[in-house]
ZAMARGU-4260 file (C-alpha; in steps of 0.2 Angstrom, whole numbers, plus 5000, padded with zeros to 4 digits):
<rodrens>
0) 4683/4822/5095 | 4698/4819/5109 | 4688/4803/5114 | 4683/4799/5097 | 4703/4796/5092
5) 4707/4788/5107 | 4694/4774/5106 | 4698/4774/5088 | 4718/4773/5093 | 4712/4757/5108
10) 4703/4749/5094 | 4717/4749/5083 | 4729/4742/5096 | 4718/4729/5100 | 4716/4723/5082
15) 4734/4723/5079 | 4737/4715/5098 | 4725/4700/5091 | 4731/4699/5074 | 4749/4701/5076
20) 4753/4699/5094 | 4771/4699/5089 | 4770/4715/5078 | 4762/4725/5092 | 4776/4720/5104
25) 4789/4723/5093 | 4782/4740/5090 | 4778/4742/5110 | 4799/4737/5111 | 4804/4752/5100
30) 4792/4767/5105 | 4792/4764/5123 | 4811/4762/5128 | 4806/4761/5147 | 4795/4747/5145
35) 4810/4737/5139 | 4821/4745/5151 | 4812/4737/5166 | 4812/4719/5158 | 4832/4722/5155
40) 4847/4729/5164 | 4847/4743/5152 | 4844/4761/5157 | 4833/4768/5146 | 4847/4778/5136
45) 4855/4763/5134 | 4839/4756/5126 | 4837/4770/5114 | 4853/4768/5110 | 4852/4750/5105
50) 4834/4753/5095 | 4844/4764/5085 | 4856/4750/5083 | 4843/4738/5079 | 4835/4749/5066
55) 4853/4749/5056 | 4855/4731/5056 | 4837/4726/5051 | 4839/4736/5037 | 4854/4726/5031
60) 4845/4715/5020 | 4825/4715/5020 | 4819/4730/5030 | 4804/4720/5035 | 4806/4726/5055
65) 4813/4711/5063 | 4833/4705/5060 | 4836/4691/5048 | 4852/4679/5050 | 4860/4685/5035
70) 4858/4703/5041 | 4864/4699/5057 | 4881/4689/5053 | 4883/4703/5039 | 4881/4718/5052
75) 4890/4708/5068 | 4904/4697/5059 | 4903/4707/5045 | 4901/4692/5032 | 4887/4685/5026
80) 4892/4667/5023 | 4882/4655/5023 | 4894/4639/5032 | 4899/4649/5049 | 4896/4639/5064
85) 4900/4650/5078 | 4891/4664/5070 | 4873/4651/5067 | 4878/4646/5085 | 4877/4665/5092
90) 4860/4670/5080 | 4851/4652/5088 | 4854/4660/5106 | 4849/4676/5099 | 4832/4668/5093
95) 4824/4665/5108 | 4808/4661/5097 | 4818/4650/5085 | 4807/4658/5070 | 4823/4661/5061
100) 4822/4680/5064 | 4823/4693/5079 | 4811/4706/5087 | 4818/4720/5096 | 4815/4712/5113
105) 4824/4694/5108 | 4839/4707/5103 | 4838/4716/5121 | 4835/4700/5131 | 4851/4693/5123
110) 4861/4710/5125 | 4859/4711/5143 | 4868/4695/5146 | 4883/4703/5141 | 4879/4722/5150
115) 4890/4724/5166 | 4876/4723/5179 | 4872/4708/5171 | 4868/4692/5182 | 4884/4681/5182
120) 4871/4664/5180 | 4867/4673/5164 | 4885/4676/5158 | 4890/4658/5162 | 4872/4649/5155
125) 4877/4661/5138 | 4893/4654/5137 | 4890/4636/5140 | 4875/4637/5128 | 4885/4643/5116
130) 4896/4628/5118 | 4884/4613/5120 | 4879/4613/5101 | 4868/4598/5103 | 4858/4606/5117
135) 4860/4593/5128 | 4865/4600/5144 | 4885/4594/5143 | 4898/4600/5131 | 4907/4585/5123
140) 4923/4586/5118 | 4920/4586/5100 | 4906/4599/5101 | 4922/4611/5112 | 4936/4608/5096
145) 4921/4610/5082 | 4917/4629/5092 | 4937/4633/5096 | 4940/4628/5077 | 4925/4640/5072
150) 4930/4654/5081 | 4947/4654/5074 | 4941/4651/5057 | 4930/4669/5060 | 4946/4677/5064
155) 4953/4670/5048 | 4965/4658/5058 | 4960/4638/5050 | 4971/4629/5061 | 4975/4609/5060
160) 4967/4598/5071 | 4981/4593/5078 | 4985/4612/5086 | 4965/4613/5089 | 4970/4595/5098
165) 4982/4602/5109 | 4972/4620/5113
</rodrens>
C-alpha cells in the first residue's frame, strides 16, 4: 500500500512538474525551506521566517500563491498607488520573471541581496539597477533626479526641481 502512495505521490509530482513547472517550484520553495536555503544566504530559519512573510503579503489582495504589484507596494510601502516609480522600480527587480507577479523564490533571490553575508557585487548591481531605469547599463542624469525625486515623493517629501537640481 506504502509503495502504492508513493508512486501515486511521484506521479502526481510529475504531472504537476510538466503542467505547471512554476507551481511545483513554488510549492518546492515553501515546504522545503533548505532547498531555498542552499540557493540563498539564508539559513533555513531565516527562510521560514520569510515563507511566513511571503504568505502574509500574497494574501494582501488575491490569495492566488504568488505576490501581485498591488500586494506588494500595499504590504512594503504600505500604499497601493498606482503612479509610484521607485516602488514599480523595486517590484521590476523583484520580478526576475518579469510576469508581473513573484514566486517565493523570485522573493528570496531578491532578499538575499540585502542579507549581511550578502555578496557586495550584488549589493552595488541592486542599487545601480535600481537607478538605470532604462536598462541600459549607465544612469543618466535625468533617470538619477526622476528616482531621488521618487523616493522623496514616498516619504511624502515632493520637492522642486530646483532643490532635486542641487541634491
Amino acid at each position: 500500500m506504502l509503495q502504492c502512495l508513493d508512486r501515486l505521490k511521484h506521479l502526481l509530482s510529475s504531472v504537476v512538474n510538466c503542467c505547471d513547472s512554476d507551481l511545483y517550484k513554488q510549492s518546492v520553495g515553501l515546504r522545503e525551506p533548505e532547498t531555498v536555503a542552499r540557493e540563498t544566504v539564508f539559513s533555513v530559519s531565516e527562510i521560514e521566517s520569510l515563507s511566513e512573510l511571503f504568505k502574509k503579503i500574497r494574501s494582501t489582495m488575491l490569495d492566488d500563491g504568488l505576490i501581485h504589484k498591488d500586494g506588494f507596494q500595499l504590504a512594503l510601502f504600505k500604499t497601493n498607488k498606482k503612479q509610484s516609480l521607485f516602488a514599480d522600480q523595486v517590484f521590476d527587480l523583484f520580478d526576475i520573471k518579469h510576469n508581473g507577479r513573484l514566486d517565493f523564490k523570485e522573493f528570496t533571490q531578491v532578499l538575499s541581496v540585502f542579507h549581511p553575508n550578502a555578496p557586495i557585487y550584488d549589493r552595488i548591481n541592486f542599487s545601480f539597477q535600481l537607478y538605470d531605469l532604462k536598462q541600459q547599463g549607465f544612469i543618466e542624469r535625468q533617470e538619477l533626479k526622476r528616482m531621488v525625486a521618487a523616493t522623496f515623493a514616498e516619504s511624502g517629501m515632493n520637492l522642486s526641481d530646483d532643490v532635486i537640481e542641487d541634491i
